[in-house]
N, C-alpha and C positions, 0 to 999 in steps of 0.2 A: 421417527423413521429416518433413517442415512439411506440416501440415494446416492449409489456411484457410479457416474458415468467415464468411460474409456473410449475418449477421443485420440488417434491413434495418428490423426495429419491433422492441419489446422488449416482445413476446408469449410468455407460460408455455404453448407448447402443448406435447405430448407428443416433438414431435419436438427442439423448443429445449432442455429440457430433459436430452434425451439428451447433448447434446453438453457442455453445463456437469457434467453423470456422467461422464463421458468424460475431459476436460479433470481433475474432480476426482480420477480413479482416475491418472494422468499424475503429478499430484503428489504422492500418497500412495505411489506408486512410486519418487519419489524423480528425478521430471523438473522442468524450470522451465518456463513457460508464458509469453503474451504477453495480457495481458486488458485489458480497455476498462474504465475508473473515469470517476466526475463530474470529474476535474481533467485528468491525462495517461493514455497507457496503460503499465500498469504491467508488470514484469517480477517473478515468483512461483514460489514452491517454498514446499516445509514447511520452515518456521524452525527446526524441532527435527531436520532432517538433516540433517547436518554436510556431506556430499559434496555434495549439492542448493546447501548455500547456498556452498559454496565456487567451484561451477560456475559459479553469477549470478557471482562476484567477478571471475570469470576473462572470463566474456560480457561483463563491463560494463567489462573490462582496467582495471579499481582495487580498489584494499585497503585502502585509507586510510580509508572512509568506513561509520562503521556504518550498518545497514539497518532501514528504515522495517519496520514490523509494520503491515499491514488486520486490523482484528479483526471479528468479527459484528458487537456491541454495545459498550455500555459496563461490562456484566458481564464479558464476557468478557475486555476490556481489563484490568477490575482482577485479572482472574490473572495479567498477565505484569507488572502495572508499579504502583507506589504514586501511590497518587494522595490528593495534599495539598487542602484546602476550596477552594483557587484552580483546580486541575488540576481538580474534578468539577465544580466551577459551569459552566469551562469546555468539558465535554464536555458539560454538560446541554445549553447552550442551543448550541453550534454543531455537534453530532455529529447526526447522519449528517451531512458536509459537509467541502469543502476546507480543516479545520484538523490539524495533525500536532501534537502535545503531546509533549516529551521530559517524561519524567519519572523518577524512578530506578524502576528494576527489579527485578523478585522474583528469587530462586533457580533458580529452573526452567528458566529461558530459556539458549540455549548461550551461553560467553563470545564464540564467533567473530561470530555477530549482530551484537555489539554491539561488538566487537574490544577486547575489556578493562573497556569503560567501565561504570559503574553507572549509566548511565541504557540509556533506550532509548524510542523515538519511535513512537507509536501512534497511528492512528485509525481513525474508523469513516465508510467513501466512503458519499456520497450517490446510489449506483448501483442498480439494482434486481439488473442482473444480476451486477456483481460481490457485490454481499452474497449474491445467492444462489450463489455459487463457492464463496465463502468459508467460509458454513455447509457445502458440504457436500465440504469441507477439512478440518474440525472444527474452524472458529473461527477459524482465524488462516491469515493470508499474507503474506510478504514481499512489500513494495510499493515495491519502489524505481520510477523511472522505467524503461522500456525503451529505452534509450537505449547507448551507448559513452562512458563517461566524456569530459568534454569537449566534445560534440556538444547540441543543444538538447534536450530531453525530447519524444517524439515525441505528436503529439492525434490520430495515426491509425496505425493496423495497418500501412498499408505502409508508411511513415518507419521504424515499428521494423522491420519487416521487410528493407526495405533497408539496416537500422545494423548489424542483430545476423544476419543469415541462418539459415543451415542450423545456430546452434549453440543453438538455440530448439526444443522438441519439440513445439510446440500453440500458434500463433495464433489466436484469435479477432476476426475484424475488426465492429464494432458502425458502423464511419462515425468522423467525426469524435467525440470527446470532449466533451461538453454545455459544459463551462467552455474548455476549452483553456489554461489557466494552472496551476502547481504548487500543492500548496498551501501555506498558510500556516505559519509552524513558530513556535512560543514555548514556551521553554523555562519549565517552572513544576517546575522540580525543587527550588528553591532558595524561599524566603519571599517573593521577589522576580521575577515572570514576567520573562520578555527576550523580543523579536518576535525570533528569529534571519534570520527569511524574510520579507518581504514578498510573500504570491501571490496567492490570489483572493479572502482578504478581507484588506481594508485594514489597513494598522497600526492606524489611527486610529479604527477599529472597536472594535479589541483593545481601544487603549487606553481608549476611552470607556466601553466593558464593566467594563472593572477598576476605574476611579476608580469608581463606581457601584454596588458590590458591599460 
C-alpha cells in the first residue's frame, strides 16, 4: 500500500510529527521510503539492512553504483567514514547543505552500501524535516535520488511516484524540493579533494574554499 502524505508548511505540530514516527518505524522495519531533502527527493531504508538496501538497488534497477549515506550531523558522520583536515573543514562550513563528501569508511558499515569500495559518500541535508526523519532512524539514511536509474532525479513526490510506484512503502510529498538540483560530490578521500559532481554549489566555490584553507 503507498501512503501519501501532503505537508503543505513545515510545521512540528503533533499531528506532522506523527507521520515522520510512522515513516521512521517503516524503516526500522526494514521498508524504503520516498522523503523530500533541500536538493532532490531521496529514496531510504537503514544502511545497516542488507535486504532494505538491496530492494532500493532493485527499485532504482542498478547495482553498479554505491549509495549515498544522510547522516543527523557531522558527529554522527564520523562514525561511518574518516574524515582527513580537508574532509572536516569541508563539512564545517558547507554542512547542513547540498554537498556529498566521499571519504573512506569505517568498519561498521555493510560492504554492499558501498559495493566493495573503501570509501563511502556522506552528508548532512539542509532539511528541517528530513533531519528530523533521520534522527529518528537513529542517525543515518540512504539518500540516493528517487528516481530509476537513467531517468532525471525527481524535485517532487509525484515524478518519483510516477518512476518507482507501488515498489515504494511511504511517500511523503513536501511540494517541490527548495534547491531542485543534486548535490555537489568531491571526493577528499585522497590528500587531494576531486569536484566528481557539479550540483548546487558551484565547483568554483569548492575550489576557492580550498585554495584558501
Amino acid at each position: 500500500m503507498v501512503l501519501v502524505i501532503l505537508l503543505k508548511y513545515v510545521i512540528f505540530n503533533y499531528y506532522s510529527l506523527n507521520i515522520l514516527v510512522e515513516m521512521a518505524c517503516v524503516v526500522r522495519n526494514g521498508g524504503i521510503i520516498v522523503y523530500p531533502t533541500d536538493t532532490v527527493y531521496g529514496l531510504g531504508c537503514d544502511p545497516f539492512n542488507i535486504h532494505a538496501v538491496e530492494r532500493i538497488f532493485r527499485v532504482k534497477r542498478r547495482g553498479d553504483k554505491p549509495l549515498p549515506i544522510l547522516t543527523l550531523s557531522i558527529s554522527k558522520a564520523l562514525e561511518l567514514g574518516m574524515f582527513n583536515n580537508i574532509a572536516l573543514k569541508l563539512a564545517e562550513n558547507f554542512w547542513p547543505g547540498p554537498l556529498t563528501l566521499i571519504v573512506n569508511k569505517k568498519g561498521n558499515l555493510p560492504e554492499r552500501v558501498t559495493l566493495g569500495l573503501k570509501t563511502v559518500g556522506l552528508r548532512v541535508p539542509n532539511h528541517k524535516v528530513a533531519l528530523k526523519l533521520i534522527s529518528l532512524c537513529g542517525g543515518y539514511l540512504i539518500g540516493t535520488s528517487a528516481n530509476v536509474s537513467g531517468y532525471p532525479p525527481p524535485t517532487d513526490a509525484l515524478d518519483a511516484l510516477r518512476q518507482l510506484g507501488l515498489s515504494v512503502d511511504y511517500y511523503l510529498d513536501m511540494g517541490a524540493c527548495p534547491l531542485g538540483v543534486p548535490s555537489t560530490i568531491v571526493d577528499v578521500s585522497t590528500s587531494k579533494p576531486i569536484v566528481l559532481r557539479e550540483g548546487a554549489i558551484k565547483k568554483w566555490k569548492i575550489e576557492k574554499f580550498l585554495e584558501n584553507l
